[in-house]
LUMPA-57544 format. One line per field, with one value per atom (N, C-alpha, C): residue number from 1; chain; atom name; x, y, z; residue in one letter. Coordinates in pm, whole numbers. Layout:
num <- [NUM;...]
cadena <- [A;...]
atomo <- [CA;...]
u <- [X;...]
v <- [Y;...]
w <- [Z;...]
residuo <- [a;...]
***
This chain:
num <- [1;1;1;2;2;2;3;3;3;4;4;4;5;5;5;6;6;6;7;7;7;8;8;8;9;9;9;10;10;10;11;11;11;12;12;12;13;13;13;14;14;14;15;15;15;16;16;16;17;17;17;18;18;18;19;19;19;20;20;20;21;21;21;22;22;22;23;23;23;24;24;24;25;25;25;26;26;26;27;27;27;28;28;28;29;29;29;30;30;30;31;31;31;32;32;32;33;33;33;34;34;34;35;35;35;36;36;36;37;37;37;38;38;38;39;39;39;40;40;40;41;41;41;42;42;42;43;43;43;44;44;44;45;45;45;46;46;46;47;47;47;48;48;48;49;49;49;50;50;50;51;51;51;52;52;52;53;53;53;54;54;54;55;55;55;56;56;56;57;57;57;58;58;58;59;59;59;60;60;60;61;61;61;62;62;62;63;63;63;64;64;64;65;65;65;66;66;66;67;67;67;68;68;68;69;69;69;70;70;70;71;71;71;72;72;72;73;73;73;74;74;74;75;75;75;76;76;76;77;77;77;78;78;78;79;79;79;80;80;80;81;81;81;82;82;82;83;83;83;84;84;84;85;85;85;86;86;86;87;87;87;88;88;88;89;89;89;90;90;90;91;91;91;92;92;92;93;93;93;94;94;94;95;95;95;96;96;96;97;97;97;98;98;98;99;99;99;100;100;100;101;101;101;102;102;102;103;103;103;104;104;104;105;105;105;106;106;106;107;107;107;108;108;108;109;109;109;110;110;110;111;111;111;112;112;112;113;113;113;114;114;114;115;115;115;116;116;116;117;117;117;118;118;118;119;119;119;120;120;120;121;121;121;122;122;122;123;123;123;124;124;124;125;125;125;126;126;126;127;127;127;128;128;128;129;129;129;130;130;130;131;131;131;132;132;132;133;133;133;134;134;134;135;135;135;136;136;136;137;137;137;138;138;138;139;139;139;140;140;140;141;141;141;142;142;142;143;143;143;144;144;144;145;145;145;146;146;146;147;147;147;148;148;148;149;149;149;150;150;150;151;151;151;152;152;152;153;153;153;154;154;154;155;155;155;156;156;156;157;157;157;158;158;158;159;159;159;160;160;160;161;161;161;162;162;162;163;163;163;164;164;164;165;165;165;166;166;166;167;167;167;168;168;168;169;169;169;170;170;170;171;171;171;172;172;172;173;173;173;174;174;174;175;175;175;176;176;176;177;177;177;178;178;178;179;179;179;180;180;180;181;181;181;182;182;182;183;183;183;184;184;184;185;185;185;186;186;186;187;187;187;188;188;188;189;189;189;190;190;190;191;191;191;192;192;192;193;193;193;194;194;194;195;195;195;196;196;196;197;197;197;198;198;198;199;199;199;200;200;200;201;201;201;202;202;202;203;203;203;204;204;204;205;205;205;206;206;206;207;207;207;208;208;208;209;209;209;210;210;210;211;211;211;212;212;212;213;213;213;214;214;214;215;215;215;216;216;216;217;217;217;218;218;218;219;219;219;220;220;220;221;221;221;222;222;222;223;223;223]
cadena <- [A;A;A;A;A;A;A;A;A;A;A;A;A;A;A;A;A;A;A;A;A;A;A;A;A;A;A;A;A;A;A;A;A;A;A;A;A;A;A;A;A;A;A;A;A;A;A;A;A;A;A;A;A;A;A;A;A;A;A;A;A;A;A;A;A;A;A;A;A;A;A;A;A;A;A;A;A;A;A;A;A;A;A;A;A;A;A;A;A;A;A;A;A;A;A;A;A;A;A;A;A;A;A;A;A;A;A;A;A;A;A;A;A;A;A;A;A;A;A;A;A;A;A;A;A;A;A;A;A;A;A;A;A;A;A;A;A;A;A;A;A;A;A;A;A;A;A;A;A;A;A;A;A;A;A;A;A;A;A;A;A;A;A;A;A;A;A;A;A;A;A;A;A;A;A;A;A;A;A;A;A;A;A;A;A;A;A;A;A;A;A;A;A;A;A;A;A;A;A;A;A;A;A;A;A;A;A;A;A;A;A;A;A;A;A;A;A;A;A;A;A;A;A;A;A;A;A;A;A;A;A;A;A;A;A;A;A;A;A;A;A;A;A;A;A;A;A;A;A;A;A;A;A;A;A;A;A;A;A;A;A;A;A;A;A;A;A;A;A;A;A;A;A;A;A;A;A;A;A;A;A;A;A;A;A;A;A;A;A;A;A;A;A;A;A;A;A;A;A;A;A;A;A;A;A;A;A;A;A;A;A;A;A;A;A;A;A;A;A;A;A;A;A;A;A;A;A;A;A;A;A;A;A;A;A;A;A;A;A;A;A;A;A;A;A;A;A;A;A;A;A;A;A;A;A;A;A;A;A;A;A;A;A;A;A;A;A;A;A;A;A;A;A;A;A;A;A;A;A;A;A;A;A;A;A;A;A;A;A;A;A;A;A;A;A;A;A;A;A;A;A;A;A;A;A;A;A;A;A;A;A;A;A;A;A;A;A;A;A;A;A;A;A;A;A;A;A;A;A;A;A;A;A;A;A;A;A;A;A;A;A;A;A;A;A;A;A;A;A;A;A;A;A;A;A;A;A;A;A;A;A;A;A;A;A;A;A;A;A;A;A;A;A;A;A;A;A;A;A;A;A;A;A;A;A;A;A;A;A;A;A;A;A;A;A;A;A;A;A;A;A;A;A;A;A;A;A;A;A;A;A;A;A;A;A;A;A;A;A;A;A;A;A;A;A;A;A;A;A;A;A;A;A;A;A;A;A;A;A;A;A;A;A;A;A;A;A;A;A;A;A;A;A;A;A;A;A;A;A;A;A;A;A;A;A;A;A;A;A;A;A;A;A;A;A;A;A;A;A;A;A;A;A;A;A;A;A;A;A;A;A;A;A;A;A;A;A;A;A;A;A;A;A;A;A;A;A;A;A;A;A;A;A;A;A;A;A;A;A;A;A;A;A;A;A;A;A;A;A;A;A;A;A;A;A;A;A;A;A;A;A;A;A;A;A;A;A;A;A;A;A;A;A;A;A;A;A;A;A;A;A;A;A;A;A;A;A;A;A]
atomo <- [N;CA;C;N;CA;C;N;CA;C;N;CA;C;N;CA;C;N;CA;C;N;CA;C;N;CA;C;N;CA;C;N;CA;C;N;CA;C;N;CA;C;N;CA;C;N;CA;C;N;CA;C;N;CA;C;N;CA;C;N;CA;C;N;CA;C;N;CA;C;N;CA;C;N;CA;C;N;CA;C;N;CA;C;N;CA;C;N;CA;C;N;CA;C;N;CA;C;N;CA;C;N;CA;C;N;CA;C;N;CA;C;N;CA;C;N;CA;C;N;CA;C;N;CA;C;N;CA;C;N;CA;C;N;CA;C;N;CA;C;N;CA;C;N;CA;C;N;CA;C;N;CA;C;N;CA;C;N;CA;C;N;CA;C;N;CA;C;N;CA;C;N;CA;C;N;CA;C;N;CA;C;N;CA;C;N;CA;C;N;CA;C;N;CA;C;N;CA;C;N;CA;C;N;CA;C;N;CA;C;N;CA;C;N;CA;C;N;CA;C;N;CA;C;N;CA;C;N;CA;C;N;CA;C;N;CA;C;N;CA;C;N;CA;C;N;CA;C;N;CA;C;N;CA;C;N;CA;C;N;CA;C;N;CA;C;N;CA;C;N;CA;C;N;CA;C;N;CA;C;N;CA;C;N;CA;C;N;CA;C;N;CA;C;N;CA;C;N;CA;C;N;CA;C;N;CA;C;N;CA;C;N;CA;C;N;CA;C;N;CA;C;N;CA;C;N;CA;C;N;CA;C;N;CA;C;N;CA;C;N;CA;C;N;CA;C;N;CA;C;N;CA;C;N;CA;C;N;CA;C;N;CA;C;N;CA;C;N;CA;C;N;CA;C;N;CA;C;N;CA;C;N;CA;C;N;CA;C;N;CA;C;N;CA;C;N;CA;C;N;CA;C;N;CA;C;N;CA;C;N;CA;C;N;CA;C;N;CA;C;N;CA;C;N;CA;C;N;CA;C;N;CA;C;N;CA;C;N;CA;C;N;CA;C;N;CA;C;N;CA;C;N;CA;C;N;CA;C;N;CA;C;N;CA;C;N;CA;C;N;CA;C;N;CA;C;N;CA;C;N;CA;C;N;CA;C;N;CA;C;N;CA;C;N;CA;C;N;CA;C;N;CA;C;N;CA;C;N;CA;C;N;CA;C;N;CA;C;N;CA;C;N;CA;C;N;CA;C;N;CA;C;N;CA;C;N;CA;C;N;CA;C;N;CA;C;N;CA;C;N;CA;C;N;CA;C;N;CA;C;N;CA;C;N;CA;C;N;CA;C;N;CA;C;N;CA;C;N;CA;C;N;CA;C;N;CA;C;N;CA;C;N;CA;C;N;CA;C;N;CA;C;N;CA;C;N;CA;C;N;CA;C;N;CA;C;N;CA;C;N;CA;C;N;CA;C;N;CA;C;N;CA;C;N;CA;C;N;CA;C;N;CA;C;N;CA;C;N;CA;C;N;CA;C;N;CA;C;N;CA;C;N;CA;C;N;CA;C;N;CA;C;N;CA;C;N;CA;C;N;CA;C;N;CA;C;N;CA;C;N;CA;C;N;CA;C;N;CA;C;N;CA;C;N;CA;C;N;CA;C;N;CA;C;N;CA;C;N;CA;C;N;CA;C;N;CA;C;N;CA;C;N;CA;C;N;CA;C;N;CA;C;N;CA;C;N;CA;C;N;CA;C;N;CA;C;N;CA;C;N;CA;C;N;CA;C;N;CA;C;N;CA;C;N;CA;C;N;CA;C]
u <- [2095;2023;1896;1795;1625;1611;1532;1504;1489;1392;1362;1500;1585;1693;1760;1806;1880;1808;1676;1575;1645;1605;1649;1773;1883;2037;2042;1957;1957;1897;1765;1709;1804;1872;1920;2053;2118;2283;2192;2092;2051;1979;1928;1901;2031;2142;2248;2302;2325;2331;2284;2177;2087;2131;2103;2154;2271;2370;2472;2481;2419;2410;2374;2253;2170;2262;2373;2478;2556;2622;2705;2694;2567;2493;2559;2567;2621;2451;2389;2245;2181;2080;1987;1872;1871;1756;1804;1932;1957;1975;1980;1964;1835;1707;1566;1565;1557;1614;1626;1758;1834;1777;1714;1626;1467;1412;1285;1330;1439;1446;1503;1571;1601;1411;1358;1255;1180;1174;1140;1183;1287;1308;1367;1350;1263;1126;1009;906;960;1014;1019;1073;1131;1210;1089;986;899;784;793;684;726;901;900;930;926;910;764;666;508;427;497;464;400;281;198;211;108;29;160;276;371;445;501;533;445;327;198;210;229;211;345;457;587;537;497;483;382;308;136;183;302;295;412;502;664;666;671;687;575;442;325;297;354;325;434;509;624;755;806;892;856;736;751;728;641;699;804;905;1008;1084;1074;1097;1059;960;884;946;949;1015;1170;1235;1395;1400;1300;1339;1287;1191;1095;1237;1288;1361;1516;1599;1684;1820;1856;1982;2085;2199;2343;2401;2434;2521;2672;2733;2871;2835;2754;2724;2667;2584;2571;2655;2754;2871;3031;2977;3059;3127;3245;3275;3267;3202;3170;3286;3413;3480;3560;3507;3563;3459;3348;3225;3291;3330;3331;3367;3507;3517;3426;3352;3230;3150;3081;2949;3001;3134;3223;3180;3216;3224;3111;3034;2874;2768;2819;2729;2815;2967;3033;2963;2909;2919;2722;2639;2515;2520;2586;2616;2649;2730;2777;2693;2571;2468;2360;2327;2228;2272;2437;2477;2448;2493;2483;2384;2269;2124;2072;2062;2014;2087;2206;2318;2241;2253;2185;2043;1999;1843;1861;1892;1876;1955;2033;2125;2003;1924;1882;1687;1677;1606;1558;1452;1434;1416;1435;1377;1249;1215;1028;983;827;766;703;638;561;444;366;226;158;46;-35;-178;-199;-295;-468;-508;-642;-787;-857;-930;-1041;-1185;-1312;-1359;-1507;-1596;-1567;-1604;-1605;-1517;-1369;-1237;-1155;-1178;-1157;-1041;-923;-856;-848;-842;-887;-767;-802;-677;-639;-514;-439;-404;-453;-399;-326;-238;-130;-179;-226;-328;-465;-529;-636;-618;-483;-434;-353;-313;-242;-379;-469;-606;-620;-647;-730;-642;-502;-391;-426;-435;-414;-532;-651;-779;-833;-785;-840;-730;-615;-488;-402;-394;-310;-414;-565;-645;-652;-610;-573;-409;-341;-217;-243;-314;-327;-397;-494;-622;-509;-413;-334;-250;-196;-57;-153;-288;-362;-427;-421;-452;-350;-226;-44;-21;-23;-33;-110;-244;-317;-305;-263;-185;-49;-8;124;106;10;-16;-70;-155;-274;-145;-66;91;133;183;245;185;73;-31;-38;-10;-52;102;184;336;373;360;421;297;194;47;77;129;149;61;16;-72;-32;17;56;-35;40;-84;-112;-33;-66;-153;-204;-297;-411;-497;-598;-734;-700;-796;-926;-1029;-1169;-1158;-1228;-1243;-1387;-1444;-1584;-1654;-1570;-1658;-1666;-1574;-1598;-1736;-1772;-1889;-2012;-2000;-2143;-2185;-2071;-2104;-2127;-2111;-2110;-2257;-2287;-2444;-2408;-2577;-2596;-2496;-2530;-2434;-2351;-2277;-2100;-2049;-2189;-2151;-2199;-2319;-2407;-2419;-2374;-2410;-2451;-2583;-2701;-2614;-2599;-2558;-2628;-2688;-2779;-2684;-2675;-2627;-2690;-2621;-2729;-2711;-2796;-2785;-2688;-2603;-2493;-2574;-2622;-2704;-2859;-2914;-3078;-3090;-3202;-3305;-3302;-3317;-3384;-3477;-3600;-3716;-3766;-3863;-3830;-3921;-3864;-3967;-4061;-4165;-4297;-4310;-4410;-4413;-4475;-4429;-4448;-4593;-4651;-4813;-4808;-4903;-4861;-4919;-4887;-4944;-5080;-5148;-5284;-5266;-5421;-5417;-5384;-5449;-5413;-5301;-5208;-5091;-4980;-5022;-4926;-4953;-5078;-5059;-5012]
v <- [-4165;-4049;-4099;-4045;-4079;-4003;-4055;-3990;-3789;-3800;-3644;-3567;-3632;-3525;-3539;-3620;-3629;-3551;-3537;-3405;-3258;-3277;-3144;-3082;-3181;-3126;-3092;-3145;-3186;-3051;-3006;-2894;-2798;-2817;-2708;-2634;-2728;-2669;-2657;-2696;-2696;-2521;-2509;-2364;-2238;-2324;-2200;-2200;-2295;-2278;-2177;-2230;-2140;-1958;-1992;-1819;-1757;-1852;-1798;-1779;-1809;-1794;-1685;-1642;-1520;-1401;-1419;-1284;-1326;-1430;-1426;-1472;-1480;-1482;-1352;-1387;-1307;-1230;-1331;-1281;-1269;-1119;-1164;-1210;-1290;-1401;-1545;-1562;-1675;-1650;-1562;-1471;-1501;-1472;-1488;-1643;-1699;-1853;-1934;-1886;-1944;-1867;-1798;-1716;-1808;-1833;-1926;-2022;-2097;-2229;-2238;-2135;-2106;-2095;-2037;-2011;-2130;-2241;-2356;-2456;-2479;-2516;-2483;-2302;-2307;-2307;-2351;-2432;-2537;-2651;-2765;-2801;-2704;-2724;-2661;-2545;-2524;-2668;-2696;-2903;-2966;-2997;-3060;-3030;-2915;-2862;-2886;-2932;-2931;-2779;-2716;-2555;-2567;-2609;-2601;-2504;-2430;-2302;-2220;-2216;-2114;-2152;-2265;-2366;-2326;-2320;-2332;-2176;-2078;-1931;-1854;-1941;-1908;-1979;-2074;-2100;-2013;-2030;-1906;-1794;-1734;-1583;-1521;-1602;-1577;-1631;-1763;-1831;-1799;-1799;-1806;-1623;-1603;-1405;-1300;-1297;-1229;-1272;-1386;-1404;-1384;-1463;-1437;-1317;-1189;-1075;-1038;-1081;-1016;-1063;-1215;-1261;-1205;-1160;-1077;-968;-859;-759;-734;-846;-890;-917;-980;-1052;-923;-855;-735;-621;-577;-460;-517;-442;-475;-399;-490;-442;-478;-375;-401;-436;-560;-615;-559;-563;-470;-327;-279;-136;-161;-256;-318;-350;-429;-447;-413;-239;-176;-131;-129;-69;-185;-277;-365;-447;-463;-496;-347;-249;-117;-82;-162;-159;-257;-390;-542;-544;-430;-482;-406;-299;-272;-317;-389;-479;-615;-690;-774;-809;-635;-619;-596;-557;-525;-671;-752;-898;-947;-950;-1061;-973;-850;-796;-842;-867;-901;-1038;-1084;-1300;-1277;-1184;-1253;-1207;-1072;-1037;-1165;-1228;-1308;-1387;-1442;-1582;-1576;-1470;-1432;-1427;-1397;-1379;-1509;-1563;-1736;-1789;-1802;-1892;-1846;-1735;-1668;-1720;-1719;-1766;-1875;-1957;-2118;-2202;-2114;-2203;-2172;-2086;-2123;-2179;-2217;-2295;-2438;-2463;-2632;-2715;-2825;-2933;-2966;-2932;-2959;-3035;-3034;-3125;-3189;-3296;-3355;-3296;-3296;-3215;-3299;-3262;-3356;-3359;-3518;-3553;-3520;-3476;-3433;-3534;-3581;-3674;-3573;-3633;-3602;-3741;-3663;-3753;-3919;-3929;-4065;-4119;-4060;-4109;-4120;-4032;-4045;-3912;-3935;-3852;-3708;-3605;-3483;-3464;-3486;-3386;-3247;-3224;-3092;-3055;-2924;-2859;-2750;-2739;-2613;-2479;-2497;-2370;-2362;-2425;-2379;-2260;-2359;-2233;-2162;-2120;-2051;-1879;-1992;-1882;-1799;-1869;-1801;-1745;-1732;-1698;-1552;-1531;-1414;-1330;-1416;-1309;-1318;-1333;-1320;-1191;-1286;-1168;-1055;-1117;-1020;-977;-916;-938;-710;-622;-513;-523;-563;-578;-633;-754;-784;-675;-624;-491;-349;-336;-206;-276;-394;-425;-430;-520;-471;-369;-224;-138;-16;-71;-14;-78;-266;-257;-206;-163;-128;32;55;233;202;108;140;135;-49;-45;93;128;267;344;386;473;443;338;257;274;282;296;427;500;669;733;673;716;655;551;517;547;618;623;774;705;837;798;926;1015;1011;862;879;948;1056;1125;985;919;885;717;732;645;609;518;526;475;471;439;516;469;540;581;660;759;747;694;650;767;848;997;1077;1072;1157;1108;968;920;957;949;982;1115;1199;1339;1413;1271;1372;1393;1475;1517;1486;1461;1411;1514;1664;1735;1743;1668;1645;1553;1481;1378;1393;1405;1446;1583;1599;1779;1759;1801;1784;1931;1922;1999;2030;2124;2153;2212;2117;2140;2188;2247;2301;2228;2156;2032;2101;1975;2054;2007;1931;1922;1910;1948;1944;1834;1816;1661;1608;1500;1460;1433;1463;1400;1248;1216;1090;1038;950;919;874;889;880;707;645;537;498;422;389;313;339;256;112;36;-145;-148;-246;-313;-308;-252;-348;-509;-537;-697;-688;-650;-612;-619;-517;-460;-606;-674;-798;-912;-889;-989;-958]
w <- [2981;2925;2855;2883;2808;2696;2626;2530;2541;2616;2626;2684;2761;2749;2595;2562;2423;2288;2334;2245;2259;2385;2470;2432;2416;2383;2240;2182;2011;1949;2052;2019;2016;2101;2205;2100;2064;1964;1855;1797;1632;1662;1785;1838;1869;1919;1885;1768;1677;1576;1479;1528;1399;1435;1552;1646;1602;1594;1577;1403;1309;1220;1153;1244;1212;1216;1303;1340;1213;1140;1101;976;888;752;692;564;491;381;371;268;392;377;463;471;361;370;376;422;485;597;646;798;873;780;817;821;707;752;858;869;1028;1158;1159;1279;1294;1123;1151;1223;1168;1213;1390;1396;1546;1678;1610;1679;1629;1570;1571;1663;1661;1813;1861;1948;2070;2130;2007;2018;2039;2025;2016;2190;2232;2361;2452;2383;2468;2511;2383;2404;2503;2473;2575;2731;2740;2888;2923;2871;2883;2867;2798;2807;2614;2622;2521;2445;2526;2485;2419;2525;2466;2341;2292;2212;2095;2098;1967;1950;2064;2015;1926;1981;1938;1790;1751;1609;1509;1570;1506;1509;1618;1566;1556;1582;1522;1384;1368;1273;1130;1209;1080;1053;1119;1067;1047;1198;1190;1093;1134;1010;922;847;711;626;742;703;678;806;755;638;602;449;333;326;199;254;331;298;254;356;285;121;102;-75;-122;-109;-209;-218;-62;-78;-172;-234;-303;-191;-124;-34;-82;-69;-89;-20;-12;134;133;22;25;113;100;176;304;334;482;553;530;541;592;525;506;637;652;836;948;915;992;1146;1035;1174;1213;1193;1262;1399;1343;1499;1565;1494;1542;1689;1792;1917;1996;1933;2034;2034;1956;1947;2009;1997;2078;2270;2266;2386;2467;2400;2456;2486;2357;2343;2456;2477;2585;2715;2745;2866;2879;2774;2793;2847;2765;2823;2959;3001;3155;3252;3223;3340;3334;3194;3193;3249;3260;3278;3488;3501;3644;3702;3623;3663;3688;3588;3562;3683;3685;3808;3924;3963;4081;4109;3986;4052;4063;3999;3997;4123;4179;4278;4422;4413;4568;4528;4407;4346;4433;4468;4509;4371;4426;4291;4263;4157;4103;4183;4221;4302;4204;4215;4127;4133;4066;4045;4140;4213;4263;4227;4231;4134;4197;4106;4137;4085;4216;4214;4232;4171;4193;4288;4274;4439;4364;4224;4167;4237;4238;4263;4127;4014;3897;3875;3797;3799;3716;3779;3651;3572;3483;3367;3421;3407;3463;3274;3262;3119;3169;3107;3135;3063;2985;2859;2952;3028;3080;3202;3252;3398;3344;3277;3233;3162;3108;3037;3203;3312;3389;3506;3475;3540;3494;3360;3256;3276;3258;3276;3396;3461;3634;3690;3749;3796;3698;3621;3492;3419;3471;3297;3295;3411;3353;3282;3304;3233;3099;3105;2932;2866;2900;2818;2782;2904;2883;2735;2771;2663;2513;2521;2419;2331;2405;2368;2359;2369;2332;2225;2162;2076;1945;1982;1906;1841;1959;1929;1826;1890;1793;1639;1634;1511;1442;1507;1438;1377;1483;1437;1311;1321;1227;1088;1070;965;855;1030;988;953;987;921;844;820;655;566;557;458;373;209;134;54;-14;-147;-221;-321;-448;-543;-650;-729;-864;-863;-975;-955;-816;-756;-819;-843;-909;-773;-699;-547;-548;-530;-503;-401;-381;-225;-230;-134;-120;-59;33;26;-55;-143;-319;-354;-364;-462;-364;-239;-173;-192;-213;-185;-347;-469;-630;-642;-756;-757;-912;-985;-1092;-1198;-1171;-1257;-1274;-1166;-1185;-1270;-1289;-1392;-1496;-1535;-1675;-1669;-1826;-1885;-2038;-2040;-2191;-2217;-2378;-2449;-2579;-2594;-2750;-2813;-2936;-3040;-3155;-3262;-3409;-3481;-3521;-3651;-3721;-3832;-3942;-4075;-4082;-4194;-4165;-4294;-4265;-4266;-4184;-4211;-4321;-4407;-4508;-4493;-4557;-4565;-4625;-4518;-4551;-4690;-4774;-4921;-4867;-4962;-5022;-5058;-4941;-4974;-5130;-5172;-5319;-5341;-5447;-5451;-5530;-5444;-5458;-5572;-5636;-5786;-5807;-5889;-5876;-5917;-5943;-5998;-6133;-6237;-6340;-6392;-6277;-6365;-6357;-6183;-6228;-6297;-6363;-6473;-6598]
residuo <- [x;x;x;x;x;x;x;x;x;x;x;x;x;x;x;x;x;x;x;x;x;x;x;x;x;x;x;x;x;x;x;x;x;x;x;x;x;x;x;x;x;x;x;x;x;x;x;x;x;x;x;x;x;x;x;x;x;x;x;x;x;x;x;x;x;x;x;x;x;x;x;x;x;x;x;x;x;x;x;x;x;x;x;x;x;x;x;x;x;x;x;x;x;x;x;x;x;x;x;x;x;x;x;x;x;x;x;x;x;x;x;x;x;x;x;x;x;x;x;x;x;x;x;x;x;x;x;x;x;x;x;x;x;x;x;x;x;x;x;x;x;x;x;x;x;x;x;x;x;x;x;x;x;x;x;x;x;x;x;x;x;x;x;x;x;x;x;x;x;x;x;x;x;x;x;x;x;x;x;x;x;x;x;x;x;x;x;x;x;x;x;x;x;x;x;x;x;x;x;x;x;x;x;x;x;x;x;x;x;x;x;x;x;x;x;x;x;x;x;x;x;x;x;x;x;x;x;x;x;x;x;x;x;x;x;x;x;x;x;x;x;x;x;x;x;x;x;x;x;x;x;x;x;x;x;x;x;x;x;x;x;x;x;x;x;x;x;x;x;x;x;x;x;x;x;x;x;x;x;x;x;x;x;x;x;x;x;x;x;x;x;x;x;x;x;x;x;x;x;x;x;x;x;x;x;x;x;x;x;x;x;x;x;x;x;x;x;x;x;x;x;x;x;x;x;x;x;x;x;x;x;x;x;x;x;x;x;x;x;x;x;x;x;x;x;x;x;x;x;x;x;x;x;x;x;x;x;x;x;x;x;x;x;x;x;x;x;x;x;x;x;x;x;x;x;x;x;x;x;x;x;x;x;x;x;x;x;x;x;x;x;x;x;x;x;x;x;x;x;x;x;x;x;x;x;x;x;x;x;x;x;x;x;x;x;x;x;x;x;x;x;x;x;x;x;x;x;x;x;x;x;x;x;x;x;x;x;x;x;x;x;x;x;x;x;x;x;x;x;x;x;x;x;x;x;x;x;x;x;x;x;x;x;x;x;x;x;x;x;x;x;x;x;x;x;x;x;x;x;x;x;x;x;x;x;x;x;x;x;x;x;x;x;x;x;x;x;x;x;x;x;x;x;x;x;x;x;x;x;x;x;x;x;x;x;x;x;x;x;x;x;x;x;x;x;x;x;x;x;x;x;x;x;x;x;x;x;x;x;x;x;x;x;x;x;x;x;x;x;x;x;x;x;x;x;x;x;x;x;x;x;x;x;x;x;x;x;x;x;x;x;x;x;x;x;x;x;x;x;x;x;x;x;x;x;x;x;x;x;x;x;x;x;x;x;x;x;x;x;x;x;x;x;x;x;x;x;x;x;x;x;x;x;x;x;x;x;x;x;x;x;x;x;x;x;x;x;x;x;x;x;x;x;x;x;x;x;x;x;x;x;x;x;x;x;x;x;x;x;x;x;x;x;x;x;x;x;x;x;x;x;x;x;x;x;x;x;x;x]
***
């Protein structure tokens, strides 16, 4: 056994592990936890399949965004796990039975495909006029796989997520009254009188008049 399989196996249980954890965590922020670290390596198993690009995206946008949303919202909300809880093995043989009946279409699917499968060819190597060998990147063909043949499929899936988000925005967005938020079309649209109002008042006391400057010394008098 080589190194890279003994990765491979290593990834591989520290990945059901973690999986199987996520179902059977009692906090669920040791739940989120064992789900990061699960989707850590299956980056790590994506590397060493030579699958880059997918490996680096599973980290940047599972790991560096999505989880840790869902971490901050797990720790912020205050859940009762006794009440989560609650009923739980009264679901337990239907959810049992549904997960054993998902394992055996996937297990069937995978078997099925893979048995009339050939064995990988080796890549073949690509020379220029020099006679110099080109680098093969898996993220370059993979870029122009996407925006060449798939590039209306990526624009549609891009502009479904973008709807959803917009959704997403516009249904959870409440009007607290006791908000203190500027509304920037309030201020374009105030006029000076909405803000300043001169008020004449009647004096409450008279003026005093002011004294009578006093007359300076002569010479005389200060000697």
């Amino acid at each position: 056994m080589d190194a890279k399989t003994a990765f491979f196996y290593l990834f591989s249980a520290v990945l059901l592990f973690a999986a199987f954890r996520v179902i059977t965590a009692r906090n669920p922020v040791h739940a989120v936890l064992n789900l990061i670290l699960a989707f850590s390596q299956a980056a790590a198993i994506w590397l060493l399949l030579k699958a880059e690009f997918l490996g680096i995206a599973l980290v940047l946008v599972y790991l560096g965004a999505v989880m840790v949303l869902f971490l901050f919202v797990v720790m912020m909300l205050d859940i009762n796990i006794d009440t989560v809880r609650k009923g739980f093995w009264r679901h337990f043989p239907l959810a049992a039975f549904i997960g054993a009946l998902v394992a055996f279409e996937m297990g069937a699917v995978l078997m099925t495909g893979f048995r009339g499968m050939e064995e990988p060819k080796a890549l073949a190597v690509v020379v220029d006029a020099a006679g110099k060998v080109i680098p093969y990147s898996n993220t370059k063909e993979l870029g122009k796989l996407l925006y060449t043949e798939y590039l209306y499929p990526i624009e549609i899936a891009a502009v479904i997520l973008l709807v959803a988000m917009i959704a997403a925005i516009a249904l959870t967005l409440r009007h607290r009254k006791d908000s203190k938020a500027v509304s920037p079309s309030q201020q374009i649209r105030v006029r000076a009188s909405d803000r300043l109002k001169i008020v004449k008042m009647d004096a409450v006391q008279k003026a005093v008049a002011p004294a009578a400057p006093q007359a300076e010394p002569t010479t005389e008098e200060k000697k």
